[in-house]
C-alpha positions as CSV (number, residue, x, y, z in Angstrom):
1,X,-154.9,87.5,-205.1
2,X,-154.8,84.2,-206.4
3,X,-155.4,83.1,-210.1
4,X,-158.8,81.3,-208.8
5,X,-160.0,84.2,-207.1
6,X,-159.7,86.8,-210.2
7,X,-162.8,88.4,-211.2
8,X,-164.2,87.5,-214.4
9,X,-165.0,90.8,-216.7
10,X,-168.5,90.9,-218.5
11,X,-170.6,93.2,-220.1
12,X,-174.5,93.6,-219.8
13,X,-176.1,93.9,-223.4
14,X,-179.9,94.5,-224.1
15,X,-180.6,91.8,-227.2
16,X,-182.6,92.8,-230.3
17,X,-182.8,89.1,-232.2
18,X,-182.8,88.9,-236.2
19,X,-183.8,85.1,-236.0
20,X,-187.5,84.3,-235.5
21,X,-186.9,81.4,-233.1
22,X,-184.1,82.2,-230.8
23,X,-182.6,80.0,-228.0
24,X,-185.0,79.2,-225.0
25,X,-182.2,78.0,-222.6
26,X,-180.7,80.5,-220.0
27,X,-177.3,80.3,-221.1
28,X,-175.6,79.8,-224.0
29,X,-172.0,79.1,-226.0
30,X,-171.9,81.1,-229.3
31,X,-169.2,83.2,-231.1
32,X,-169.6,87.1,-231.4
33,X,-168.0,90.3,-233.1
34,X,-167.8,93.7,-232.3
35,X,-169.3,95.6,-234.2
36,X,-167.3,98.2,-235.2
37,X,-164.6,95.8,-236.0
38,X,-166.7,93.6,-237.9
39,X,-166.3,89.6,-238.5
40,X,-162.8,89.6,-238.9
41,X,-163.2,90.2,-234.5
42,X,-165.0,86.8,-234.3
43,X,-164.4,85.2,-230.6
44,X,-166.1,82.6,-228.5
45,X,-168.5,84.3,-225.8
46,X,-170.5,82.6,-223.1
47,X,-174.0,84.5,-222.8
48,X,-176.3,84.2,-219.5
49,X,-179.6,85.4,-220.3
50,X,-181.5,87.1,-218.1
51,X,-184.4,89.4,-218.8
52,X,-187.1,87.4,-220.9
53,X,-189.5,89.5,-222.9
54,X,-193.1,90.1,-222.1
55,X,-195.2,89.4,-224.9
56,X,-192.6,87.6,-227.6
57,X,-191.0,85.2,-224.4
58,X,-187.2,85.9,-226.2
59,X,-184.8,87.0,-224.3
60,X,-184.0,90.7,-224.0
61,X,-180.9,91.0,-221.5
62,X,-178.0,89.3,-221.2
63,X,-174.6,89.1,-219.4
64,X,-171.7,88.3,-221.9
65,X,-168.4,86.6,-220.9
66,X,-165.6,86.0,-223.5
67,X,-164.6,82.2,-222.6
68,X,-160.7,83.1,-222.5
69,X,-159.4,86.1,-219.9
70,X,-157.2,86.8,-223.0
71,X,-160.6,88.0,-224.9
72,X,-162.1,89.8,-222.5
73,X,-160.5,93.1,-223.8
74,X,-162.9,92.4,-227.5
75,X,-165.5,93.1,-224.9
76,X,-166.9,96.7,-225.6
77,X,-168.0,99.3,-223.5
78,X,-171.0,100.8,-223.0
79,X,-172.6,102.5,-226.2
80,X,-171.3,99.8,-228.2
81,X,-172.1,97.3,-230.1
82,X,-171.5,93.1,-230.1
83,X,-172.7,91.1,-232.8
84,X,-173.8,87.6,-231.6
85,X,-173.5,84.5,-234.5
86,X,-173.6,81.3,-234.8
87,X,-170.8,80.6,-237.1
88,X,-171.1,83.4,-239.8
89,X,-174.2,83.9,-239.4
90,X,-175.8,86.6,-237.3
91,X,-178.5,85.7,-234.5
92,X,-178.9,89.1,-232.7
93,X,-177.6,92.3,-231.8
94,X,-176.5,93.1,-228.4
95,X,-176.3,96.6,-227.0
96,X,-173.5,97.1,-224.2
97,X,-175.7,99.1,-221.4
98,X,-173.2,98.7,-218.8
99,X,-170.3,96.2,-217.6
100,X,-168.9,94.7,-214.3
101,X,-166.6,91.7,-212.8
102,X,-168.0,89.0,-210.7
């Protein structure tokens, strides 16, 4: 199999936000941790949302990529934990429900 062909790992995270206003777009660039590890794990992730919530209209599902092949073993399994940020700063919480390659 070709380089080009490879499937890209990800992980599928239900999102519980600590910011009031959160993005509206369906994707996004942003930097996350896991959890267990803690900030020192910081890497670049690219998030596609997509579950939006009933009543609040944030999102509540995503898929998570990390942006370099050679990051996506700092993506947990299920049960854990990634901390999304922008920069230092926490933005939500993402709970690994499952995880695939497309």
């Amino acid at each position: 199999m070709s380089d080009s062909l490879q499937k890209k790992r990800f992980v599928i995270a239900r999102l519980h936000w600590l910011i009031d206003n959160p993005t509206e777009s369906p994707t996004a660039g942003i930097t996350a941790y896991r959890e267990q590890v803690g900030p020192d794990d910081l890497f670049s992730v690219f998030v596609r949302f997509t579950v939006p919530g009933q009543d609040d209209n944030k999102w509540q599902e995503a898929k998570i990529y990390a942006l370099v092949e050679e990051m996506e073993s700092r993506l947990p399994s299920p049960g854990s934990k990634l901390v999304l940020t922008a920069g230092a700063n926490p933005v939500a919480e993402a709970e690994v429900v499952a995880e695939g390659a497309e």
